[in-house]
C-alpha positions in Angstrom: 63.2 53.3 77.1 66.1 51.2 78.9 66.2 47.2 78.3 66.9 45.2 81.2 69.2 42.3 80.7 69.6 40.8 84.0 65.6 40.4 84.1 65.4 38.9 81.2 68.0 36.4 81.6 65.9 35.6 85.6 62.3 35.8 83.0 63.9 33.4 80.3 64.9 31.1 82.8 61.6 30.6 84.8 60.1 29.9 81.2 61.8 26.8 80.5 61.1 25.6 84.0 57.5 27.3 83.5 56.8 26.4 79.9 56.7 29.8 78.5 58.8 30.5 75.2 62.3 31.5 76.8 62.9 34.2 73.5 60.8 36.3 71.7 59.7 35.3 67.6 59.3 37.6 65.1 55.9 37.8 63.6 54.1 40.4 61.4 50.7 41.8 61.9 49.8 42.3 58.4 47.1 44.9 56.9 43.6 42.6 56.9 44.7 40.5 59.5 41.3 38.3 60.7 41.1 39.4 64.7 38.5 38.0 66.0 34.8 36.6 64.8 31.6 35.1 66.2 28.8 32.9 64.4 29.6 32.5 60.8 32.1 34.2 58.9 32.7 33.8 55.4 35.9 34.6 52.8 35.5 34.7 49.3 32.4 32.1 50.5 34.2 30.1 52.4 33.6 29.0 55.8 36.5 30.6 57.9 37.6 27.8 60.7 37.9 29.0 64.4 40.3 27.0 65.4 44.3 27.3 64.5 45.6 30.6 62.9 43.0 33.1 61.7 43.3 33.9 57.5 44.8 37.5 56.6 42.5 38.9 53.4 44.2 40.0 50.5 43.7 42.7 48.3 39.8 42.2 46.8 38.8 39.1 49.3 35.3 39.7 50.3 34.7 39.2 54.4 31.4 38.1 55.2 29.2 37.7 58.3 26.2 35.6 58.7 24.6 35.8 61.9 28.0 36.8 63.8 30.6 39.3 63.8 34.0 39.8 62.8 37.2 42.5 63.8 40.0 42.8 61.4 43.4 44.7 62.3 44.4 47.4 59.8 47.2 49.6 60.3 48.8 49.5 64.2 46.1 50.8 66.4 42.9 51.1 63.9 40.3 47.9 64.4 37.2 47.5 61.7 34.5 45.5 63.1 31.4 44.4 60.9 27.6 43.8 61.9 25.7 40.6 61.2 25.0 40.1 57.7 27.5 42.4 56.8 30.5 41.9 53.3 33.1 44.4 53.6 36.7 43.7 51.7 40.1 45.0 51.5 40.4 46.8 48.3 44.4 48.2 49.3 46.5 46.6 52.0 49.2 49.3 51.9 50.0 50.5 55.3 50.4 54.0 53.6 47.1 53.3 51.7 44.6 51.5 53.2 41.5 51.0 51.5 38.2 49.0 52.6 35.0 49.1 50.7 31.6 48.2 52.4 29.0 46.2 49.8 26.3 45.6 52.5 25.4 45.6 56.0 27.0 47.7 58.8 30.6 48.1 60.5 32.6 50.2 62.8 35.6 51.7 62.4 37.9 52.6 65.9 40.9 54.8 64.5 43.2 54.7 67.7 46.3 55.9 65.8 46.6 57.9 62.8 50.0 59.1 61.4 50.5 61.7 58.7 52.1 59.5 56.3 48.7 57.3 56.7 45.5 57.4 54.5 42.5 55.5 55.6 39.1 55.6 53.5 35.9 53.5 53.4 34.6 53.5 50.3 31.0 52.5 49.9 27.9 53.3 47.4 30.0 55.2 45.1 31.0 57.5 48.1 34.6 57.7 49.9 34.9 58.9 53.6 39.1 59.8 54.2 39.7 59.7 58.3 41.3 62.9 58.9 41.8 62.7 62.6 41.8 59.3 65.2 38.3 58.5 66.6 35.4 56.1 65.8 33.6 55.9 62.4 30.4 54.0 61.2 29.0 53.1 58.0 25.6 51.4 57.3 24.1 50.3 53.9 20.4 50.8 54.9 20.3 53.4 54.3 23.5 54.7 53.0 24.9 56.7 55.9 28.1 57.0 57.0 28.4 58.7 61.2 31.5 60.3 62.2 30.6 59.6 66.6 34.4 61.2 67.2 36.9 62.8 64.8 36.7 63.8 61.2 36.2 62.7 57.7 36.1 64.1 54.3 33.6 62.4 52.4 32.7 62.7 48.7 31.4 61.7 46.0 31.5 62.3 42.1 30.0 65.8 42.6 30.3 66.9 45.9 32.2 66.6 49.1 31.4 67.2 53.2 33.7 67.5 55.9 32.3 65.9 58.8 33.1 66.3 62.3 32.1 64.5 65.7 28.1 63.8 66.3 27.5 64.4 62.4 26.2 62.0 59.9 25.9 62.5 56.2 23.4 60.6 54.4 24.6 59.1 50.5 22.4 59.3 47.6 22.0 62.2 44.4 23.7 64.6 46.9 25.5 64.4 50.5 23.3 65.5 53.4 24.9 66.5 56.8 23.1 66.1 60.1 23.8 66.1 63.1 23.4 63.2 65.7 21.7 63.5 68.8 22.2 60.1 70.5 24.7 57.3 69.6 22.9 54.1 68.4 23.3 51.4 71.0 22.3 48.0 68.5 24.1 45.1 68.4 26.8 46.1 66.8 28.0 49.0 68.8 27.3 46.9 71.9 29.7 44.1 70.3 32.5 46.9 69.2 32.6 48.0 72.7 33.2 44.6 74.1 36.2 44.4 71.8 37.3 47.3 72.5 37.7 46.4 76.4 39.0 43.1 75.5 42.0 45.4 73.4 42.4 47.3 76.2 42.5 44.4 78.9 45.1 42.7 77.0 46.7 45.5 76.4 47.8 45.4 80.3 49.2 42.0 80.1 50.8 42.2 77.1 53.0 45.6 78.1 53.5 44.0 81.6 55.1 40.8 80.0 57.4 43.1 77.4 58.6 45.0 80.6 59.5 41.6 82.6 61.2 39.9 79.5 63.3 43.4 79.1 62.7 44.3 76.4 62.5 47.7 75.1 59.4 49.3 73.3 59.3 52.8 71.8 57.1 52.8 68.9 53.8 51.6 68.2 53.3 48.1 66.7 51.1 44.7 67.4 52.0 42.3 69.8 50.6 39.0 69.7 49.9 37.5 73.1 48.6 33.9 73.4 46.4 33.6 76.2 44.1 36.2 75.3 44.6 34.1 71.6 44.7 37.9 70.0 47.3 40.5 68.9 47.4 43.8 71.0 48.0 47.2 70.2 51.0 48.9 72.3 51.1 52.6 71.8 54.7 54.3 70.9 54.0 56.7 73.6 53.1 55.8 77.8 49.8 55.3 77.2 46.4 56.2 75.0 42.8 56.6 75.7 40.8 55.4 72.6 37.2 56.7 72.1 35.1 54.5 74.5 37.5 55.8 77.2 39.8 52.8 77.6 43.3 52.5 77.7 46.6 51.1 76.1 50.0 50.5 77.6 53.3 51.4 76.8 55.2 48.5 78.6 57.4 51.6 80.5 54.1 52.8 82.2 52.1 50.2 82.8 53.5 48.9 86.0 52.6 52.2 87.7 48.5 52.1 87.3 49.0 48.4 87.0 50.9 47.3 89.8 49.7 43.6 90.2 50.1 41.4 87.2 47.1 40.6 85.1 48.2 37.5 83.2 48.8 35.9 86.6 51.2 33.9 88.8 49.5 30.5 90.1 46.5 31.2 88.6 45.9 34.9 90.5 47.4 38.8 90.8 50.7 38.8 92.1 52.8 41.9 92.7 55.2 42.3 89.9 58.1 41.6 93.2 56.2 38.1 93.4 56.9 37.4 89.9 60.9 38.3 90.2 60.8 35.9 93.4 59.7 33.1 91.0 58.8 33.5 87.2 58.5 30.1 86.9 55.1 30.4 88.2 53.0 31.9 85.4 49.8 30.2 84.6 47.5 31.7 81.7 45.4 34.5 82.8 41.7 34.0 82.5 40.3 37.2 80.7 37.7 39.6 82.8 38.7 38.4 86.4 42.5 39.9 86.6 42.7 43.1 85.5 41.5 46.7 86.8 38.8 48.4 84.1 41.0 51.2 83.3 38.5 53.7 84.1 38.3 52.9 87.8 42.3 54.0 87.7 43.1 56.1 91.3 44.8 58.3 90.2 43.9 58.6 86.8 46.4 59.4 84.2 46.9 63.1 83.3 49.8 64.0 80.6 47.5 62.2 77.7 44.0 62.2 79.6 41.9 62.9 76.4 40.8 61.4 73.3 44.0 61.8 70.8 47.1 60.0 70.1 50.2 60.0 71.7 54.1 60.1 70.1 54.9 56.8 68.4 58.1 55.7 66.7 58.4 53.1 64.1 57.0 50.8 61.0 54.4 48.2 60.7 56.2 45.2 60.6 58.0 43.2 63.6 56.0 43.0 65.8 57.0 41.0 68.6 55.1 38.3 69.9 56.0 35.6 73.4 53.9 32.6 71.8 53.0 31.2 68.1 49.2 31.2 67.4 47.4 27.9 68.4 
């Protein structure tokens, strides 16, 4: 994709008059990054502050919910979200080995990007589920079930092993027991994972329209931290992705043509991206929810990667950029 040096020098200099950062920082998204969390959320059994910069887990810390929720970022483009009452921790934070095992409770696992050279696995109740494929996973401790609602997993145990595809759940105990699954459960943890899910998405749109105005180039598939939505973002390598609830993410090359207004707003509303070149000094925080098109009402809809799988990325882990510091 082409960088744009004469918008970024008209972007940068709107900032300082505007009071956005006039360069980019370098900043890393690591493996076990805290995301988000509602109600109370516990590490190693301590109370985990809201305010200021959210904790990363290392390797063995123990996440727990109380009567809350909480999303951790794992590789680029694969969220784990945990249930109330829920301790999950990170027992390998290798981006080429990722490894989380679930003690109690109930989480959620959306697998928007796998590569080859990545291996994901759950590990709970003396069982391992490896994600084979991209899609959206769940494990519960009461009973010991893990549900593959999209993909595929291989999932064993000491003395056996089940590949599992979409719609089938396989229940843990003296031996593994595939079923399939008529009806997605709709509790309040689903209902919360697909609420973060749109938020992703949402912020996704800001964050790849403010990469394209600042110039600078993206071609592979990394986090982005963007401030006003006070979250990172997930920026596919590719011109966009539809994750498994149907949403989508933004390469920054793309997004101006299904997104042709900007979300995170000039004087406080959704200007034409021409508005912003006519004065990018204006740019007031953008106000999550009112802005931004759901991407399923898109007219036209995108068709070159209009299905549930990923598209071509390019790149590591670390560097992501980020316009802002956390607060």
């Amino acid at each position: 994709m082409k960088n744009f040096p004469i918008l970024l020098v008209l972007v940068s200099a709107g900032a300082l008059a505007g009071g956005i950062p006039a360069t980019a920082s370098t900043a890393n998204a690591r493996v076990g990054t805290l995301e988000s969390l509602d109600g109370t959320v516990t590490i190693n059994g301590t109370t985990v502050q809201k305010q200021g910069q959210l904790p990363v887990l290392g390797r063995n810390d123990a996440l727990q919910t109380g009567d809350g929720h909480a999303e951790v970022i794992l590789t680029p483009g694969v969220f784990l979200r945990l249930g109330k009452n829920t301790e999950a921790r990170l027992l390998n934070d290798s981006i080429t080995d990722t490894q989380v095992g679930l003690d109690r409770g109930s989480a959620i696992l959306e697998v928007d990007e796998l590569h080859q050279g990545n291996h994901m696995q759950v590990n709970m109740d003396g069982a391992s589920a490896v994600v084979l494929k991209t899609g959206l996973y769940r494990f519960d401790s009461a009973p010991s079930t893990i549900e593959v609602i999209k993909g595929k997993a291989e999932i064993q145990d000491e003395d056996s092993h089940v590949t599992a595809k979409g719609h089938k759940q396989v229940a843990l105990g003296a031996q593994l027991v595939e079923t399939k699954v008529k009806q997605e459960a709709n509790d309040d943890l689903a209902q919360w994972s697909r609420l973060r899910a749109q938020y992703e998405s949402e912020a996704s749109v800001a964050s790849a329209q403010y990469i394209f105005d600042m110039g600078w180039g993206w071609g592979y598939s990394n986090w982005f931290w963007n401030p006003w939505f006070g979250m990172w973002t997930w920026l596919p390598g590719g011109p966009y992705f539809m994750n498994p609830y149907g949403l989508y993410f933004w390469n920054p090359g793309l997004v101006y043509r299904y997104y042709p207004y900007r979300t995170y707003g000039v004087y406080g509303r959704s200007y034409p991206h021409s508005a912003f070149l006519a004065n990018p000094g204006g740019v007031r925080p953008y106000t999550p929810g009112r802005n931004v098109v759901a991407p399923a009402r898109l007219t036209p809809a995108p068709t070159a990667h209009n299905g549930f799988g990923s598209v071509r990325s390019f790149g590591g882990f670390s560097g992501a950029r980020s316009f802002g510091g956390r607060r």
